[in-house]
PAKOLGU-574626 format. One record per residue (C-alpha): x, y, z. Coordinates in nm, 2 decimals. Layout:
+--------+--------+--------+
:      X :      Y :      Z :
+--------+--------+--------+
:      X :      Y :      Z :
...
+--------+--------+--------+
This chain:
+--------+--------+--------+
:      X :      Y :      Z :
+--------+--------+--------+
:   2.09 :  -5.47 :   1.88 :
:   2.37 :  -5.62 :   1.66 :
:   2.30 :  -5.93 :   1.61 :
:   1.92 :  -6.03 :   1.48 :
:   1.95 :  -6.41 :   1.42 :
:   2.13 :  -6.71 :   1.39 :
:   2.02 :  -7.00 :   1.15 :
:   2.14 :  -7.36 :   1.20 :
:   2.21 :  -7.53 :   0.80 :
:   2.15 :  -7.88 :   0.89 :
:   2.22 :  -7.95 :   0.52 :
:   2.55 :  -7.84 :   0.55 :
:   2.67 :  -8.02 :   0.87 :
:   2.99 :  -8.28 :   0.78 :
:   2.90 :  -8.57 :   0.98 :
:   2.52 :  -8.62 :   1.20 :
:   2.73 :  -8.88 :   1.42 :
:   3.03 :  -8.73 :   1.57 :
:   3.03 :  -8.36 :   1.80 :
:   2.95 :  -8.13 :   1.79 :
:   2.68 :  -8.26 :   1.49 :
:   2.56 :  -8.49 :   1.68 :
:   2.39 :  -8.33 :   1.97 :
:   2.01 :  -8.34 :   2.00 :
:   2.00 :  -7.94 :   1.97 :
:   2.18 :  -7.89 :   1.67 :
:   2.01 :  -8.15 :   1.47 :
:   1.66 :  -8.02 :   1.55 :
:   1.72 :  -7.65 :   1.60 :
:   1.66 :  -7.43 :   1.30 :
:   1.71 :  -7.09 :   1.46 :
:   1.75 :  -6.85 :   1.68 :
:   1.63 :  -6.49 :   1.72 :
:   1.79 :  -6.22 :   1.95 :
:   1.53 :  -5.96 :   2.03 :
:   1.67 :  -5.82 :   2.34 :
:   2.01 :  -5.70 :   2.44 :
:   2.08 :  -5.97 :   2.67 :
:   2.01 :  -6.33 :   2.58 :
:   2.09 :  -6.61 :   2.82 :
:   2.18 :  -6.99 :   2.74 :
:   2.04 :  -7.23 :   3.02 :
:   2.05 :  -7.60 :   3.03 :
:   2.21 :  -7.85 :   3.18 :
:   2.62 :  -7.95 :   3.15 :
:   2.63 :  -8.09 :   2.80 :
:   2.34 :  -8.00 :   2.65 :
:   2.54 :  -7.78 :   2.39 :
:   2.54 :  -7.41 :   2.57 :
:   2.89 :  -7.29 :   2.52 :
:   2.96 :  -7.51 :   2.21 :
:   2.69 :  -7.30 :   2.03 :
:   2.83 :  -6.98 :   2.19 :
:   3.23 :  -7.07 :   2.08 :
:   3.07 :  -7.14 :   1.74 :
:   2.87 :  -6.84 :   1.70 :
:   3.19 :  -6.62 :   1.81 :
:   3.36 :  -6.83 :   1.52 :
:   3.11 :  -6.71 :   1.25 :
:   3.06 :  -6.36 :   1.35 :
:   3.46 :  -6.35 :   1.37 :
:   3.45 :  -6.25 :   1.76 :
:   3.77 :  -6.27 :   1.94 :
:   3.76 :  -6.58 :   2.14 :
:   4.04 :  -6.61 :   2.41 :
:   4.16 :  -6.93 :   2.54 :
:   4.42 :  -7.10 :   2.69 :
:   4.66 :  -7.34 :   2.62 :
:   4.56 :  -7.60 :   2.41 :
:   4.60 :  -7.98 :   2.52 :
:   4.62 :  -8.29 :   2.38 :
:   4.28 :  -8.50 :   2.43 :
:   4.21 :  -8.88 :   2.37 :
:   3.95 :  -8.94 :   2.05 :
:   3.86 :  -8.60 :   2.01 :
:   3.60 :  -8.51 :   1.73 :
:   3.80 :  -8.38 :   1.40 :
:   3.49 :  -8.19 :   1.32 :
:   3.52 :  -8.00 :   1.71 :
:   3.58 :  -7.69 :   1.56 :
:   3.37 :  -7.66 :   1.24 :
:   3.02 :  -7.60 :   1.38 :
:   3.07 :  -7.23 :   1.25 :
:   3.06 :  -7.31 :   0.87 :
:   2.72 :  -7.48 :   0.93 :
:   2.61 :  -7.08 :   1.11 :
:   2.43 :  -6.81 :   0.88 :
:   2.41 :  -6.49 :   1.03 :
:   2.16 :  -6.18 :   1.02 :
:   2.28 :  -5.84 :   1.15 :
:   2.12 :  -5.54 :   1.22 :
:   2.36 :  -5.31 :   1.11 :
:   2.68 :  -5.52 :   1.04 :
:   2.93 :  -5.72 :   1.19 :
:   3.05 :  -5.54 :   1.55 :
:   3.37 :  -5.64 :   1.81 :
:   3.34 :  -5.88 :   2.02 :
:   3.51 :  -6.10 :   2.28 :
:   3.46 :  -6.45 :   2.40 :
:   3.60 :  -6.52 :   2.80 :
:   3.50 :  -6.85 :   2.94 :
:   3.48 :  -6.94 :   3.27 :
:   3.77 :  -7.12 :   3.29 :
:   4.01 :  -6.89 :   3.16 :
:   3.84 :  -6.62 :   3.35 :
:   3.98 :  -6.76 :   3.66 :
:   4.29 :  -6.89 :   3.57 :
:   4.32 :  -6.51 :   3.45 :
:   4.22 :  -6.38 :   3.73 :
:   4.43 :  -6.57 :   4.01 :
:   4.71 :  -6.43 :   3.78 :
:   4.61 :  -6.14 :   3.85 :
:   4.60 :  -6.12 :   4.22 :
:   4.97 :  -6.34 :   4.20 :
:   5.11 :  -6.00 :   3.99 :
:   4.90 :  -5.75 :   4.24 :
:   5.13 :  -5.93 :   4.53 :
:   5.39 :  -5.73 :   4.42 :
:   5.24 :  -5.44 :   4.25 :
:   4.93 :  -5.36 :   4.43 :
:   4.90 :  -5.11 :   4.17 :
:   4.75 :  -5.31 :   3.91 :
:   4.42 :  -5.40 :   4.02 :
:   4.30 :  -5.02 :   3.90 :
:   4.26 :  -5.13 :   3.53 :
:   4.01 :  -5.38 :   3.70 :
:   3.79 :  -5.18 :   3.94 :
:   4.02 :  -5.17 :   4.22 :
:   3.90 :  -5.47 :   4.33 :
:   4.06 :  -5.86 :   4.32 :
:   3.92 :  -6.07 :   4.01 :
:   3.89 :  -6.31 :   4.24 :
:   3.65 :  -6.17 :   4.47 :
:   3.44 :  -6.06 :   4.21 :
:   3.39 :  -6.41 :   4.08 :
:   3.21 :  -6.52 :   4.36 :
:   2.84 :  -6.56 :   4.37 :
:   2.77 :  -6.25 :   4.55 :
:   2.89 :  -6.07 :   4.28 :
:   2.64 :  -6.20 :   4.04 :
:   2.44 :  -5.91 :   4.17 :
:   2.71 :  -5.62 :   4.05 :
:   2.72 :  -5.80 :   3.73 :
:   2.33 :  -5.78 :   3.69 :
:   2.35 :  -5.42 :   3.73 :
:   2.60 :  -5.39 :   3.47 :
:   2.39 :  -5.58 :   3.23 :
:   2.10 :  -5.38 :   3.28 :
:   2.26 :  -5.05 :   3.25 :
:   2.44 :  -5.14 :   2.94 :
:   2.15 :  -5.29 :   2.77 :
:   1.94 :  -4.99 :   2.87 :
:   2.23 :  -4.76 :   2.68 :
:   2.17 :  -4.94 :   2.37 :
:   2.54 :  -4.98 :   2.23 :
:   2.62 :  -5.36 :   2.36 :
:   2.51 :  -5.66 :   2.28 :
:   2.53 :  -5.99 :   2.54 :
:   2.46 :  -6.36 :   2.51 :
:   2.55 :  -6.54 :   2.80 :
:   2.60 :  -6.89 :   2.91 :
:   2.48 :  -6.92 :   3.27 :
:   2.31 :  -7.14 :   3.54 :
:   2.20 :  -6.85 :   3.75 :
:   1.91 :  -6.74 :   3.79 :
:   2.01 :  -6.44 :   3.94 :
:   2.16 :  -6.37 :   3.58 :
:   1.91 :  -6.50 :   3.37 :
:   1.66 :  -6.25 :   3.59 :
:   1.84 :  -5.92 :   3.41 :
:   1.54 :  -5.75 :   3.31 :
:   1.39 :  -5.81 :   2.96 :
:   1.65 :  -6.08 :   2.88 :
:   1.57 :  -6.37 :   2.66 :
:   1.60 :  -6.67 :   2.79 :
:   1.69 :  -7.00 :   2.55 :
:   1.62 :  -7.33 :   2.72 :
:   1.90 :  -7.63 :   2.63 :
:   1.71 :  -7.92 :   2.84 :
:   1.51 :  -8.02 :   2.53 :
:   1.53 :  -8.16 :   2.17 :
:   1.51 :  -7.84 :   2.02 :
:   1.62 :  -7.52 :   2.18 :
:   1.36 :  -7.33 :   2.35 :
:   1.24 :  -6.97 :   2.45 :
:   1.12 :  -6.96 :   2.80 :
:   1.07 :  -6.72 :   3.09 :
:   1.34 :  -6.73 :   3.35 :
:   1.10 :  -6.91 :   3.63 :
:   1.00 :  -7.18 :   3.38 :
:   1.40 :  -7.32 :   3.41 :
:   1.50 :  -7.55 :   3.61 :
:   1.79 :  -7.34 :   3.83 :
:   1.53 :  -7.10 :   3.91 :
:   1.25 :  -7.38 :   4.01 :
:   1.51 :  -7.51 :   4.25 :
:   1.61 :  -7.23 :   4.41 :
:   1.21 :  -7.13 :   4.45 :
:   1.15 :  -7.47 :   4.62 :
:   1.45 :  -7.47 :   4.84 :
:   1.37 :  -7.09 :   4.96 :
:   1.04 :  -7.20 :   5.02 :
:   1.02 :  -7.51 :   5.15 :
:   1.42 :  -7.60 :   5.27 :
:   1.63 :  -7.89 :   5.25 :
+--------+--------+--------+
């Protein structure tokens, strides 16, 4: 473990009426502890999941890649600020870290597979495999493994944005819950994803 807990300083926050400050979760929030190797965000779209996670890669001064930036209609001034409102407890220090959303991850990856068109090559640095392939949802299950033998090693540290439960499964994995006013520590079948999936194996459409 690396990283022990994050505290949320309300006191410190800019606005309470613009974003990120003004989402139900940061307001009422006070902290979070990571007591496993793996934690996992889960909630629905919006409810704050990666905005926490981009801002907690801020404060622990994580590299966080991204794309081209784009102009955007009334965004928030304060968008990018949630980080100064983060304390942080480590376990032994601040670590390296990396920050690869979803997004970028394929835009990345069909990149890949355009330069592996030419030079087939390539694709050993990644597995041997295409980036693309790997993102699919039958993958989730080589990922999983990764998790777990990593976390079992000791050296890494994960915290993961996710709506599947196949993910949020990874044994002995906390599981935060965004779907209320306050973030919440649940078990992986209390979530909604999973809970879906259950009734739809069970019962069908």
């Amino acid at each position: 473990m690396h990283l022990n807990k994050v505290v949320i300083a309300q006191d410190r926050f800019p606005a309470t009426d613009a974003y990120p400050f003004n989402l139900p979760i940061i307001q009422h929030t006070n902290t979070i502890d990571f007591t496993s190797p793996v934690t996992v965000f889960t909630g629905e779209n919006g409810t704050g999941k990666s905005t926490l996670l981009k801002a907690l890669c801020r404060r622990c001064n994580i590299h966080i890649w991204e794309g081209m930036h784009r102009a955007r209609y009334k965004a928030s001034q304060y968008e990018n600020m949630l980080h100064l409102s983060l304390d942080i407890e480590w376990a032994d220090g601040p670590v390296p870290g990396s920050f690869f959303s979803p997004e970028l991850f394929r835009n990345f990856s069909q990149l890949v597979d355009e330069w592996a068109a030419s030079s087939p090559g390539l694709l050993t640095y990644f597995g041997g495999k295409s980036l693309v392939s790997q993102s699919h949802g039958q993958s989730c299950m080589a990922l999983l493994e990764v998790l777990t033998t990593m976390s079992v090693a000791g050296h890494a540290q994960f915290i993961i944005s996710t709506h599947s439960p196949i993910l949020m499964s990874c044994k002995n994995a906390s599981v935060y819950d965004f779907n209320h006013t306050a973030i919440e520590r649940t078990s992986y079948e209390e979530t909604r994803h999973y809970k879906i999936y259950k009734e739809f194996f069970s019962n069908g459409v």
